[in-house]
N, C-alpha and C positions, 0 to 999 in steps of 0.2 A: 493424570490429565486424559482425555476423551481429545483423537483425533481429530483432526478436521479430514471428512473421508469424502470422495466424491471420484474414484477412479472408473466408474465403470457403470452402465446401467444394465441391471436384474429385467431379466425377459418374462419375470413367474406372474402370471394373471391368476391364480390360485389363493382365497385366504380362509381360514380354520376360523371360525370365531365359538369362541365357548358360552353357551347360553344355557343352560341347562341349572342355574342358579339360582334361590328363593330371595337372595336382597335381604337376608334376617339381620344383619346390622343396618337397611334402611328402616327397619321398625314401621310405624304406623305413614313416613312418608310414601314408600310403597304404594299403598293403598292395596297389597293383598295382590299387586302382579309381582310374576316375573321381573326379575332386575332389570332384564333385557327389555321390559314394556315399559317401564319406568317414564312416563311422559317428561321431557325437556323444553319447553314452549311449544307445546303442542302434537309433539312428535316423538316418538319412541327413541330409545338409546339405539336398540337395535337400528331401525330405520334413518337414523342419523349416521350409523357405522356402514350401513350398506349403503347409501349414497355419494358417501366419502368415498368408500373404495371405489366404488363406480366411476368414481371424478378421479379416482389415481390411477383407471386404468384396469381395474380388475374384473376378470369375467367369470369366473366362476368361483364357488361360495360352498364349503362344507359346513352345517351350521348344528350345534350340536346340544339338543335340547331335553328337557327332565320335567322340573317342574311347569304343570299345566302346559305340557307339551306342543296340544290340539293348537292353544292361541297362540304360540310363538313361531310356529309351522304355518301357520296362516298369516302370521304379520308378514314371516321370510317369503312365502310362496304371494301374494298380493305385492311385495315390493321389487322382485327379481325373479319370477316364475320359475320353471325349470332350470335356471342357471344356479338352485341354490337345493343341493343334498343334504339331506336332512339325514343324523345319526342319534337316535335316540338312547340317552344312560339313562338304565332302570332304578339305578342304585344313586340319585343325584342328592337325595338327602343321608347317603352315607359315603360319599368318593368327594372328592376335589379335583380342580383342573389335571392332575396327574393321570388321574384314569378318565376322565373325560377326552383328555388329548390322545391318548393310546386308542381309544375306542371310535375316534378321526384317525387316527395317523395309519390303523389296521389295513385301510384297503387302500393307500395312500402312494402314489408314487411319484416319484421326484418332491421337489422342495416347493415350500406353501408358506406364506404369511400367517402369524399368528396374531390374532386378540383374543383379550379378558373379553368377555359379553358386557362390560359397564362403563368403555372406556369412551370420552368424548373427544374427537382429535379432529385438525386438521389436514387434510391431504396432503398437504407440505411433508409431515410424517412419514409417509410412505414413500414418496417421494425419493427424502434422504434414505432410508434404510434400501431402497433400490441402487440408489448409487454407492453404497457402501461397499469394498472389496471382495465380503463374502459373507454370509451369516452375520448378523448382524440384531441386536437389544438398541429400542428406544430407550436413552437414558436422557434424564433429567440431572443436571448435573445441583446438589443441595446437598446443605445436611441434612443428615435422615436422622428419625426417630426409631422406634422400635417396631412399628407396627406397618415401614415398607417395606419394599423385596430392594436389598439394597445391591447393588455390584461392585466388586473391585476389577481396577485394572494395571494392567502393564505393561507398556511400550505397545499401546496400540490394541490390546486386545484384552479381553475380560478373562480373568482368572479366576474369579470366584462369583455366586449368584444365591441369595439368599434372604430370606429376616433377620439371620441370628447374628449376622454380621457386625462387628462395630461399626457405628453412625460415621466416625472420625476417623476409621479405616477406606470407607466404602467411595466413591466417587462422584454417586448419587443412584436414583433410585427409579428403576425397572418401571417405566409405567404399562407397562400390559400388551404391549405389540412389539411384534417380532419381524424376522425373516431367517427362515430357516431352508438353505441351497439342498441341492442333491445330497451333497457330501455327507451333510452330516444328518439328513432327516430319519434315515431307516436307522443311524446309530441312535439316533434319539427313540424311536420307537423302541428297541429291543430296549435300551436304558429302563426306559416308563417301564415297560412290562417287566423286568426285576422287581423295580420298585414297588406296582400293586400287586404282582400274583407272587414273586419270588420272595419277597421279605411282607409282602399281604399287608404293604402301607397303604390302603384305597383313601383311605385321608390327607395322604401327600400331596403337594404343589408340585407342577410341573418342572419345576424348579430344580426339584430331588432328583429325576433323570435327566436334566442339563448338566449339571453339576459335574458330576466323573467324564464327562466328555471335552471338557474347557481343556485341560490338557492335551487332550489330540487332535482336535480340532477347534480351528482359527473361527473366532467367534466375536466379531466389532464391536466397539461402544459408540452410538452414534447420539450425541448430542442434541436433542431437539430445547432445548430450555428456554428459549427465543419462543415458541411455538406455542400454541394453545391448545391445552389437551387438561383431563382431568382424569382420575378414576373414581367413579362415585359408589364410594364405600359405604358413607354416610349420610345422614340427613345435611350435615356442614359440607360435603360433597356435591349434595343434588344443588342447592340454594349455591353453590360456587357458579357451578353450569349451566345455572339458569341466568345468572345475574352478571357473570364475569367473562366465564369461555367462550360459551355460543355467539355471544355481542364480536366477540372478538375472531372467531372463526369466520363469523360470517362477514364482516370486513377484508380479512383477508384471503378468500375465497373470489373475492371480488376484484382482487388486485392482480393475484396468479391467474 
């Protein structure tokens, strides 16, 4: 079971968003942007994420970009000016979020909100992982398939993070945003850097160096399942966000 957590509110105005992504499972919905430009009724994934945060409170913004660089620096820089640092991976068609976040987390100190660059949420989400007791993963509590980052937990806190997960073991499934305290953010960065320079996995999920850390550090499951969020993996992703989330975000934007 996923706690119901609400002891405390997170003072971090700081969020990492990974953007540096081609969308090659949007295929031809795309239309040949960045994942992160991905229009959603009008408006970019990105600029939908940066607003949100804006609305939960956050001021500054590490944004970490690859594919067609120039336009996604220009959408960050036109939507949140200066308050958003730009970290460029040269290697974005050969790395995954693992060295993507290592290559944010490098000059990085104290603890930072994490997103996937494709996720669509609303600020309720942040919200709760703020109030969460310490570190803390947006979970969706479902049965999982194969193809999400599923989690287990126990008595309150996540044990294991992963794909390879049983469906029927897991508790449900990682949607792409984090919060990551003091405690454990510089464990996580040395972790990553094992991962892509030490074992030279530059195709691993950030996931791979969460992972050996769940045991020594207290790491929440916070519940959002109630909540409107997506991650658009797919063309059945983007046609969800357009047709189902956003309708639904933006009502309840309205109420908070």
């Amino acid at each position: 079971m996923i706690s119901d957590l609400g002891f405390r509110i997170s003072d971090l105005k700081r969020a990492v968003i990974l953007a540096a992504g081609m969308g090659r499972r949007l295929g031809d919905a795309a239309e040949g942007r960045p994942k992160c430009l991905v229009q959603v009724s009008g408006r970019t994934i990105l600029s939908h994420q940066l607003k949100t945060l804006i609305r939960a409170g956050i001021k500054r913004f590490v944004v970490v970009v690859g594919y067609r660089a120039g336009d996604v620096i220009a959408e960050a820089k036109r939507l949140v000016g200066e308050s958003a640092t730009i970290v460029f991976n040269p290697w974005f068609n050969k790395t995954n979020t693992a060295y993507s976040l290592w290559l944010a987390s490098r000059n990085l100190k104290g603890g930072y909100y994490y997103l996937n660059g494709d996720v669509l949420f609303s600020s309720e989400v942040i919200g709760r992982l703020s109030g969460a007791p310490s570190s803390a993963l947006a979970v969706e509590t479902k049965l999982c398939g194969e193809e999400e980052v599923k989690v287990v937990c126990r008595n309150g806190r996540v044990t294991r993070i992963g794909k390879g997960i049983n469906g029927e073991a897991a508790a449900g499934e990682f949607i792409g945003i984090a919060r990551f305290d003091d405690n454990i953010a510089e464990a996580l960065h040395r972790s990553l850097g094992l991962v892509v320079n030490g074992a030279g996995d530059r195709m691993a999920y950030f996931e791979e160096g969460l992972s050996p850390l769940l045991a020594s550090h207290f790491v929440a499951p916070v519940d959002v399942s109630d909540l409107p969020a997506v991650e658009i993996d797919f063309p059945e992703d983007l046609t969800f966000a357009r047709e189902v989330v956003l309708p639904q975000i933006t009502k309840l934007e309205l109420v908070l």
